[in-house]
C-alpha positions in Angstrom: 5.3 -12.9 5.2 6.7 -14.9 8.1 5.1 -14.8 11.2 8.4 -14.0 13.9 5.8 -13.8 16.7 2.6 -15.3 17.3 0.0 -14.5 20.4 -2.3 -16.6 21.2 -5.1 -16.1 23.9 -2.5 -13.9 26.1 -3.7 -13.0 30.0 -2.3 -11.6 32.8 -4.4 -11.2 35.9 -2.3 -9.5 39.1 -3.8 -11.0 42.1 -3.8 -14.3 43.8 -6.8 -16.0 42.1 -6.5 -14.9 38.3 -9.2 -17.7 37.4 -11.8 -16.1 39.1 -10.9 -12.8 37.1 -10.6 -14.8 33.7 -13.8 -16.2 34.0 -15.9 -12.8 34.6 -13.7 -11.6 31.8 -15.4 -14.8 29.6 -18.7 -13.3 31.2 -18.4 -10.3 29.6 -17.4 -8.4 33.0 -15.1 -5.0 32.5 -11.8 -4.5 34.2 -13.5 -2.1 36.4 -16.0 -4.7 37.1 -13.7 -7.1 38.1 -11.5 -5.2 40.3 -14.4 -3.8 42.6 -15.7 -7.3 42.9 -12.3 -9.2 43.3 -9.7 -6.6 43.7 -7.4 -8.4 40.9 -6.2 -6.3 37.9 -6.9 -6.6 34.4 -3.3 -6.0 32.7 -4.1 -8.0 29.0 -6.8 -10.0 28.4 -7.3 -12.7 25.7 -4.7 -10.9 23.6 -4.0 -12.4 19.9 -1.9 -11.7 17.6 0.6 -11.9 15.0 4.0 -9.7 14.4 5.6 -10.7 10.8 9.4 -10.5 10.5 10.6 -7.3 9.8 8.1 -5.2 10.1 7.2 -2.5 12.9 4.2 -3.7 15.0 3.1 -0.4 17.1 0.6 -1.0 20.4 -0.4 1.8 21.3 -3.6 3.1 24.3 -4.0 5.3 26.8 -2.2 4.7 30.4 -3.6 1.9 32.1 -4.6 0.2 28.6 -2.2 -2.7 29.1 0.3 -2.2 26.2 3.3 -1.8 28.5 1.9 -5.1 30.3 1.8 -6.7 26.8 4.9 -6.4 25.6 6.4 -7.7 29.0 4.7 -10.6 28.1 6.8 -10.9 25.1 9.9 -11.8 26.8 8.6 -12.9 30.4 9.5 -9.6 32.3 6.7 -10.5 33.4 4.8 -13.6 34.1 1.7 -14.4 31.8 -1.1 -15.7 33.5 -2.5 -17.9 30.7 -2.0 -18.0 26.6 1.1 -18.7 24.4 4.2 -16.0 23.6 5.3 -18.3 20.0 8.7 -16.4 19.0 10.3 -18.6 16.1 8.3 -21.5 16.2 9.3 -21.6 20.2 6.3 -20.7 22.8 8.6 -18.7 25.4 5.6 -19.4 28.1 7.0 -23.0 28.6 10.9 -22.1 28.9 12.8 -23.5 31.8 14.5 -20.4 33.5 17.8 -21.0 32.5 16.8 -21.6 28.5 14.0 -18.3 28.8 17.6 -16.2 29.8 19.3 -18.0 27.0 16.5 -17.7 24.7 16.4 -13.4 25.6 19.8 -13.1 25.2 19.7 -14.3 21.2 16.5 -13.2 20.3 15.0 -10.4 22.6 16.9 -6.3 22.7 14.5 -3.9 24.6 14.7 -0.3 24.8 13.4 1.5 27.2 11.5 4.7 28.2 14.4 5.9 30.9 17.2 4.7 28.7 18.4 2.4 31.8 21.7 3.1 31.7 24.7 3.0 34.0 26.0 6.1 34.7 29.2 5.0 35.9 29.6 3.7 32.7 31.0 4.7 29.7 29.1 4.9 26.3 31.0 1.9 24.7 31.0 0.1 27.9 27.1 0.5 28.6 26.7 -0.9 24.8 29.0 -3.8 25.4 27.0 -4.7 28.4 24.4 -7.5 27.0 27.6 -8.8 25.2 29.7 -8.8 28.4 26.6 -10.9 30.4 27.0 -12.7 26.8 30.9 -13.5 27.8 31.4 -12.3 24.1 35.1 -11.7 23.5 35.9 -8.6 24.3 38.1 -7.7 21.0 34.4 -9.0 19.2 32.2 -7.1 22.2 33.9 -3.9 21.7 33.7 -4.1 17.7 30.2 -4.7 17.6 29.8 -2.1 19.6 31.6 0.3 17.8 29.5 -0.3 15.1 26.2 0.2 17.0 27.2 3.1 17.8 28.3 4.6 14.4 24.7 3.1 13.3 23.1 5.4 15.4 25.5 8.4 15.0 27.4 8.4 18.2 30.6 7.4 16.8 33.3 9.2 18.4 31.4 9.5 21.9 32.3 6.0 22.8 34.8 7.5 26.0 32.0 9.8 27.5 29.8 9.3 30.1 25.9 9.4 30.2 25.7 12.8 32.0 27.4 14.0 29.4 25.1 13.5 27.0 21.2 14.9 26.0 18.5 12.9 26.1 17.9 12.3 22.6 22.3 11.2 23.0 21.3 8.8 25.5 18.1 7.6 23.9 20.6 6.2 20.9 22.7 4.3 23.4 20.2 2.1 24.7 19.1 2.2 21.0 22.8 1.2 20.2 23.2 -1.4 23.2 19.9 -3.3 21.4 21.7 -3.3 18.0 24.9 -4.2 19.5 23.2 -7.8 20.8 21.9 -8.7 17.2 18.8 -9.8 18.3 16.3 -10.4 15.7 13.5 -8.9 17.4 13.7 -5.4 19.4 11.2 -4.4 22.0 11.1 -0.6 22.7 8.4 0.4 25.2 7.7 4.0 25.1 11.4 4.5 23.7 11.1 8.2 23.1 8.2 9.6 25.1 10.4 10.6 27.5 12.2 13.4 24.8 11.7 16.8 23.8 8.9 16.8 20.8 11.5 17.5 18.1 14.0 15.5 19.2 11.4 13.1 19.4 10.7 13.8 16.1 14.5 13.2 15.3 14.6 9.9 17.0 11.3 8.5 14.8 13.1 9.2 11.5 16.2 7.9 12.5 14.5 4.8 13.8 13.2 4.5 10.5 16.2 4.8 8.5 17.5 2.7 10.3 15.3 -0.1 9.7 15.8 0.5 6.2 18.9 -1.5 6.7 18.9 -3.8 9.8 15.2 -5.1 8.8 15.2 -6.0 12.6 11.4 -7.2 14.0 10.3 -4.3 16.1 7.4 -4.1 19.2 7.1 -0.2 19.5 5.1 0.8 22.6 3.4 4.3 22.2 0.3 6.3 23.9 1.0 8.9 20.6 -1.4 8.5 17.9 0.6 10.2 15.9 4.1 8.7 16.2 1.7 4.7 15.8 1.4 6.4 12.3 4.3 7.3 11.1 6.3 4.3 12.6 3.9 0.9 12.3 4.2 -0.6 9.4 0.4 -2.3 11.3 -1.1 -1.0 14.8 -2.7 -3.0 17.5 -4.7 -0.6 19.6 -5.3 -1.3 23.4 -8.1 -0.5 26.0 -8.6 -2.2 29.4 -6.2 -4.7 28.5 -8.3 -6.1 25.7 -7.7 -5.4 22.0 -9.8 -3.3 20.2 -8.9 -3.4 16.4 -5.7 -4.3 14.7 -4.7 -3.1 11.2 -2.8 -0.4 9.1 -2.9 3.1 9.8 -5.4 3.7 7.2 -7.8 0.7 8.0 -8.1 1.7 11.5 -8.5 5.4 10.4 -11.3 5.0 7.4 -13.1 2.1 9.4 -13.1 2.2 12.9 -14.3 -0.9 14.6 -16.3 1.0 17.3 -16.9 4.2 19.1 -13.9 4.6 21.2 -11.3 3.8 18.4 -13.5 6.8 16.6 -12.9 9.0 18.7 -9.3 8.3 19.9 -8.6 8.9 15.6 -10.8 12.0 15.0 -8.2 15.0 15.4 -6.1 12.6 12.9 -5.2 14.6 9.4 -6.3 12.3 6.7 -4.0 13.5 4.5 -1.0 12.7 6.4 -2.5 8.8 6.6 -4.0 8.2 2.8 -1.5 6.7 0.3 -1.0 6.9 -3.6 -1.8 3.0 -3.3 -5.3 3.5 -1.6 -6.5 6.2 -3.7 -4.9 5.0 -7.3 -7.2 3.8 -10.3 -6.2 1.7 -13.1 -5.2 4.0 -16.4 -8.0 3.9 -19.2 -5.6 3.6 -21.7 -2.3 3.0 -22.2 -0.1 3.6 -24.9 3.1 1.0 -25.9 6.3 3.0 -27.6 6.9 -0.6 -29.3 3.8 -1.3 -31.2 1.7 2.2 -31.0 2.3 5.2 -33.8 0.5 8.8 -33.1 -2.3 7.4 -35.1 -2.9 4.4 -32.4 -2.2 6.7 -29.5 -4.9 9.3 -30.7 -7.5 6.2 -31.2 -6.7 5.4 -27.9 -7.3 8.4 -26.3 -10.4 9.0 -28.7 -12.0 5.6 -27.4 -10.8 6.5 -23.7 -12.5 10.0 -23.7 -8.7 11.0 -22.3 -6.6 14.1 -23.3 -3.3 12.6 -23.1 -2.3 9.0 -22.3 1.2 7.5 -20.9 3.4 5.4 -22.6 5.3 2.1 -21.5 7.9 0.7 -22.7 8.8 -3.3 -22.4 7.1 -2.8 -19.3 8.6 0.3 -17.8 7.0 3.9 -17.9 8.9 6.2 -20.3 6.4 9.1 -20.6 3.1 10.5 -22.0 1.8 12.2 -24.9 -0.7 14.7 -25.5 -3.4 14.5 -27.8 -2.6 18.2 -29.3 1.6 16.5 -29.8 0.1 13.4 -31.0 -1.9 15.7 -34.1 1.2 17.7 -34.7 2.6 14.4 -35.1 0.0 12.8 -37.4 0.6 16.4 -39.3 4.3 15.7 -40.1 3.7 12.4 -40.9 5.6 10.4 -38.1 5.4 7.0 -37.8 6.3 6.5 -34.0 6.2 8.4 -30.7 9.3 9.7 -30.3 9.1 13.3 -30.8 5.8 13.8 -29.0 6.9 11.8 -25.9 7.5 13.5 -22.6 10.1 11.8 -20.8 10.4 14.3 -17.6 7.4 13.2 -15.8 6.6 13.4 -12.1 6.4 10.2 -10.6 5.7 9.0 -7.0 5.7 5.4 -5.2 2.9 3.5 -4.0 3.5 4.7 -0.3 3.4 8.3 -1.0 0.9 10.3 0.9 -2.0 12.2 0.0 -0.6 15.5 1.7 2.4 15.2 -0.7 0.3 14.4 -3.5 -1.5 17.5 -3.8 1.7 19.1 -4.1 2.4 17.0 -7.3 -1.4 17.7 -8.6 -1.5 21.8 -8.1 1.1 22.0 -10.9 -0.2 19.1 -12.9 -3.0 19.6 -15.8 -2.7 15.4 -16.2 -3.2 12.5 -13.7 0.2 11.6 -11.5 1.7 8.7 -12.1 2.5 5.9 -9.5 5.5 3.5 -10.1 7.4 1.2 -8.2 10.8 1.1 -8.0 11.5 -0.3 -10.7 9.3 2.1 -12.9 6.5 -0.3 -13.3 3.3 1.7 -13.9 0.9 0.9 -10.9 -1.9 3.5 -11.5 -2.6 7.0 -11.8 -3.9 9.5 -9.1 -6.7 12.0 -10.5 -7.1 15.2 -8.7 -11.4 14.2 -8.2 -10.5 11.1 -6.7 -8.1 11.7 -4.4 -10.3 14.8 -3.6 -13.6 11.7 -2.7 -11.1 9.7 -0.6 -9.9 12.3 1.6 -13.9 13.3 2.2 -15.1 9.7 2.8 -12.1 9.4 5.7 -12.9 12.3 7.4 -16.3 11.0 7.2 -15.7 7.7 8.8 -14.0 9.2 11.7 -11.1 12.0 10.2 -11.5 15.5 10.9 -14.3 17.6 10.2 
């Protein structure tokens, strides 16, 4: 994958001598530390790391951890104090002012926790905004705008104002005024904390769906544990300005890198974080439609110790038999696979969850079957194994 952003060695120090901060950071000092002896604040501290083009890249802490501070940084809201910003080969810590407002404009929409918009303002005219700073046309301006706005569901409210509307409404304007600058990277800094839970809820699956399509680059800022795992694609988390461990959902849930991230993951529901991917195994045996009669197929499962085994075709899934269809078979004197195959199997993708799985399982008396999407067999999930996976997470710091 591409790396969009890159940072490298990122501080910021508030207070008139950051040096002397940075080096009792070096010294292994805490932010606490520091500020009693120097009365400076810690906001990030030796940051590093990478966001890959189109993915969702959550940080996410407590208040005070330095994630807001961080992803300020990004775009020079506010000032770094030391370290490089690299957004498309560019490091945005040595722009001029007039080329960093340029460079914002094309590259940088941010969505905020208050929705920031004008209330004199109507919808389409608080989307058109960034174009209008832009000097866009405002034929072009208004037709991007129009589209932003059916992206995110609003077409139709383009004449209202923002008292008019809920939260969640005005969440997907500011949402809508980001899309509307196609800008390949979006920063959203607490975006929906400020909703009701399910409309909260509402806005995380529509955020997702929507990236399904606009495959924009995305900086999510969260305190929520949970909403880090059901939107980052990876998750950098955050404590006194200094990064604590980086990685998936399920790396930082089944190995945490110290005692804090423990506990800050512990209430977590393993099953709602495992995926078919983790927890598949490789098929003992596998039957081919082409070259394997019921005789072959029984041998198969014979040698494998397996009950029934499935059965690909020029690469692709089809189905499974059984060992009791294969005999019947062998009885009637077939030659191929045909009329013990079962077609109608349950599949699932790699990214399927082990909460779903079990679902799948309860009614299954054979392993499930994962596929891609273009029925490709990837593995199988086996009731014991998923069963081990779940126990070892909870173990490394799940729930009891």
């Amino acid at each position: 994958m591409e790396e969009k952003i890159a940072i490298e060695n990122l501080y910021k120090i508030f207070g008139p001598h950051p040096e002397k901060a940075i080096k009792l950071l070096k010294e292994g000092q805490t932010k606490d530390q520091i500020m009693e002896k120097t009365k400076h604040g810690v906001g990030v501290a030796d940051a590093s790391f990478v966001v890959n083009e189109g993915e969702i890249l959550v940080v996410m802490g407590l208040s005070g951890s330095g994630k807001s501070t961080l992803i300020r940084c990004i775009n020079r809201l506010i000032e770094p104090t030391s370290g490089k910003v690299i957004v498309n080969g560019e490091d945005v810590t040595s722009l001029s002012p007039e080329r960093l407002r340029m460079f914002r404009q094309h590259h940088f929409g941010m969505v905020f926790q208050n929705f920031a918009l004008f209330p004199h303002r109507t919808v389409i005219k608080n989307v058109e905004y960034g174009l209008e700073v832009q000097n866009v046309d405002p034929n072009i301006r208004y037709e991007r705008s129009m589209q932003a706005l059916e992206q995110v569901g609003l077409k139709g409210w383009e004449d209202v104002y923002p008292a008019q509307l809920s939260g969640g409404m005005q969440q997907r304007v500011g949402l809508a005024r980001a899309l509307a600058l196609d800008a390949d990277i979006m920063l959203m800094d607490e975006a929906f904390s400020a909703l009701d839970p399910l409309i909260r809820r509402d806005m995380q699956d529509e955020l997702l769906a929507l990236q399904e399509s606009v495959h924009k680059t995305i900086v999510f800022i969260s305190h929520d544990l949970d909403e880090a795992l059901k939107l980052g694609d990876r998750i950098v988390l955050m404590k006194d300005g200094v990064i604590v461990q980086e990685g998936t959902a399920e790396e930082i849930l089944t190995n945490p890198a110290n005692d804090y991230v423990a506990k800050f993951v512990e209430e977590v529901d393993m099953s709602k974080v495992i995926t078919a991917e983790s927890v598949m195994v490789k098929p003992a045996a596998i039957a081919s439609f082409k070259t394997d009669g019921p005789r072959a197929a029984m041998r198969k499962m014979k040698h494998a110790g397996i009950s029934s085994i499935f059965v690909r075709h020029e690469g692709n899934l089809i189905g499974m038999v059984t060992a009791d269809s294969v005999i019947e078979a062998i009885k009637n004197g077939e030659k191929s696979l045909e009329s013990s195959l079962i077609k109608d199997l349950p599949t699932v993708s790699p990214d399927t969850r082990a909460i779903d799985l079990f679902q799948h399982l309860a009614e299954l008396s054979y392993p499930l079957a994962v596929v891609d999407e273009n029925k490709k067999l990837k593995g199988i999930i086996i009731k014991g194994t998923l069963l081990a996976a779940l126990a070892e997470g909870r173990h490394n710091g799940g729930t009891e």
